[in-house]
N, C-alpha and C positions, 0 to 999 in steps of 0.2 A: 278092572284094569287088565288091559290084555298084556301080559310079560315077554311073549315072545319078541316083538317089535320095538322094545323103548331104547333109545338114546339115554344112559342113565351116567350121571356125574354123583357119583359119594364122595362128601367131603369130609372126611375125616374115619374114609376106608380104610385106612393100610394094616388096622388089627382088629381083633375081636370079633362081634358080631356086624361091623359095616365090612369088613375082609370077608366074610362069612355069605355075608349078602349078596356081596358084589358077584361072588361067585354062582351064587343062584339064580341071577338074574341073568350072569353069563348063560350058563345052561339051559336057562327057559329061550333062549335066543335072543334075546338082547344085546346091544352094544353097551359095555361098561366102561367109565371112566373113574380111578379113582384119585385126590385127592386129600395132601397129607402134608406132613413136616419131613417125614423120615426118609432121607434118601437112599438107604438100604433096605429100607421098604420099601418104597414106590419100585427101585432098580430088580426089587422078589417080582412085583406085580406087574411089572413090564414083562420080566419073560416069561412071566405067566398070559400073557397076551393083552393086558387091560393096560388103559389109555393110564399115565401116568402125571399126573401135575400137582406141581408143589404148589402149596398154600398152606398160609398162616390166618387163622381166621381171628385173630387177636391184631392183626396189621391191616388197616384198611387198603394200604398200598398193593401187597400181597391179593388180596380177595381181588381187588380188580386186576391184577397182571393173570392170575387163576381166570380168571372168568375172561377175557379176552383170549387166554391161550386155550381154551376149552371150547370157545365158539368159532374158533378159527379153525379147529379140530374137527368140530361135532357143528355144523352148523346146523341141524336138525336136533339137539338136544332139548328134550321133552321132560325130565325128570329130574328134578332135583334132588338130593337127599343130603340133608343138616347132621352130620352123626357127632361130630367134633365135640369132645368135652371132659372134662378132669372130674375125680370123685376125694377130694381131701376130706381128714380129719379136722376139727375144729375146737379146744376148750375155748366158749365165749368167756369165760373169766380170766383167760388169758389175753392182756391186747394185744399180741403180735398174732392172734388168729386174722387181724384182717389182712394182713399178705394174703393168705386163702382166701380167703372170700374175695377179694377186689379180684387175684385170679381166676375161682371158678367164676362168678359175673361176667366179667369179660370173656372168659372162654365160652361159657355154657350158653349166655343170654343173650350179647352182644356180637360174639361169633356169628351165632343163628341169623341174627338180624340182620349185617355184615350181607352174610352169604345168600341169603332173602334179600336183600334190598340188590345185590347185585346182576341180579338174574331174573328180576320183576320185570323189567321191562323186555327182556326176550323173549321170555313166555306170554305177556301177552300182547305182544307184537305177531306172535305164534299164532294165538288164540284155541291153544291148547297146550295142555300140559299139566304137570303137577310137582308140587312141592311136597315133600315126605318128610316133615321135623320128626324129631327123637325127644320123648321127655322120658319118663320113668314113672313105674308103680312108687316113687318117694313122693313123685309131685304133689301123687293125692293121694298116701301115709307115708308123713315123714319121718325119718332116719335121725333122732338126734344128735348121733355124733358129727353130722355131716348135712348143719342147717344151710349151710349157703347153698349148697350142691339142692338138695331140696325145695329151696328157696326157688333157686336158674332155673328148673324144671319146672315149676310150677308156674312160674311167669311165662316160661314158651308157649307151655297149653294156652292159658289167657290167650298169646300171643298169636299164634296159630287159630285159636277161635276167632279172631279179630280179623287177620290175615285172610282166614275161608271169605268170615262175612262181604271185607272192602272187594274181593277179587272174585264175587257173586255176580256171574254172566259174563265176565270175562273168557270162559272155559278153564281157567286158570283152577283144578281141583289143590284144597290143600289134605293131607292126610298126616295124621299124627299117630306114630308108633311109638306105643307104649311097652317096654320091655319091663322084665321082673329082675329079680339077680340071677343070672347067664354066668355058667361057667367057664368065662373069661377073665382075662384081665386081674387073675388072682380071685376073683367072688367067690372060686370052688374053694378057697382055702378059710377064709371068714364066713360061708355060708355053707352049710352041707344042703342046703335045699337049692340052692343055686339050680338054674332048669337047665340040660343039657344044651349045649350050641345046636348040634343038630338037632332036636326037638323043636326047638326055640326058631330054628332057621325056615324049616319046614311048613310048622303053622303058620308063620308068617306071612309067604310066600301063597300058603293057600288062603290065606284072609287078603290076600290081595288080590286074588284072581277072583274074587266073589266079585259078581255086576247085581246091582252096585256093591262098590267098596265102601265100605264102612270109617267114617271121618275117623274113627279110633280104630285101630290096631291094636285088640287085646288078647292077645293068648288066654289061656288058660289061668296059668300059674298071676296072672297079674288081676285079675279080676276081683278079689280079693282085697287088695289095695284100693280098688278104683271104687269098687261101690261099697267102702266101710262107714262111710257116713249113713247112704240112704240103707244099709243093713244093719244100723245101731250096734257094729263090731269099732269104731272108731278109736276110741278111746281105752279100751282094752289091747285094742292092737301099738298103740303109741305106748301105753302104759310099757308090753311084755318087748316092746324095741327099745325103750329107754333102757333096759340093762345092758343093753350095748356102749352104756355111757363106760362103761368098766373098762373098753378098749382105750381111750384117754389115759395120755401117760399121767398125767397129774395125781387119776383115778387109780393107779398101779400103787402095788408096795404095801 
């Protein structure tokens, strides 16, 4: 993927590592757009020079007035990128856990799909382009305090595998980034192995510019996750994340 020239839309840039990216992409010479709820953040990222549009990727209404304002914008926009998404705690013996989960679902899985379905038909009307979804080293080892969130991510991948397959010769690339725990968004305070942003941002960026780019996006630190099944590490690893169940206030006391 060449970085210096893309039209890029991050939907659910305005913190962490999609804030993080945007700006790297800026710098490799690209045009960046990003995409968000918060309007003192998108109003930081405007005078930081990047294209600014609000969306809600949980409102179907929203994704289309985004995506209209964005191609009216960018009518050369080339790249998508899916980041938008919540990481909630969950006791499943508690029923009021499905508030969370109907949330992260909607945000996580539904979102995605949302923001993909609205920008499919541009790109390959383009006849090139690419979509960049975000899932996580949960999707493939999960996090039990935080089954839905693991759940949403896992289903993107599927989803995104499916998505490459239908959108095969179209030019339409899909590419799935796979992040580890990133210190943001609080993970440096629950996780001390959390892998730094700039670390995190860097590889990334170079695993992009690899021709060809690789459908997965896997740093380093996430590799681990991703192939614990085919390394017969799987179940040791779920096992030594379950004592994370302790974070669980019910767990507490």
């Amino acid at each position: 993927m060449d970085l210096s020239n893309r039209t890029v839309l991050i939907v659910g840039g305005t913190s962490g590592i999609g804030r993080e990216l945007a700006r790297r992409f800026a710098a490799a010479g690209s045009t960046v757009a990003v995409g968000g709820r918060s309007p003192e953040a998108l109003s930081e990222l405007a005078d930081e020079g990047f294209g600014a549009i609000s969306i809600d990727v949980t409102d179907s209404a929203s994704v289309a007035s985004a995506r209209d304002a964005a191609l009216a914008r960018y009518p050369e926009l080339d790249t998508v990128v899916t980041m938008s998404g919540v990481m909630l705690l969950e006791d499943l013996c508690d029923p009021a856990h499905f508030e969370a989960a109907e949330t992260t679902i909607d945000t996580n899985l539904l979102g995605t799909i949302r923001v993909i379905d609205a920008f499919t038909p541009h790109l390959v009307q383009r006849g090139a382009g690419t979509f960049i979804t975000v899932t996580s080293g949960i999707a493939f080892l999960p996090f039990p305090p935080m089954p839905s969130y693991a759940a949403s991510k896992a289903a993107v991948h599927a989803y995104s595998e499916a998505l490459r397959a239908q959108l095969d010769g179209t030019g339409v690339d899909v590419v799935e980034l796979v992040p580890p725990a990133v210190d943001t968004a609080g993970q440096e305070k629950v996780n001390p192995h959390a892998l730094a942003l700039d670390d995190f941002a860097t590889e990334v960026m170079h695993l992009l510019s690899q021709d060809p780019t690789s459908h997965e996006i896997l740093v380093k630190g996430v590799r681990v996750h991703r192939w614990a099944e085919r390394e017969g590490t799987y179940d040791d690893l779920v096992a030594q994340r379950s004592k994370a169940l302790a974070m669980l206030p019910s767990r507490q006391g």
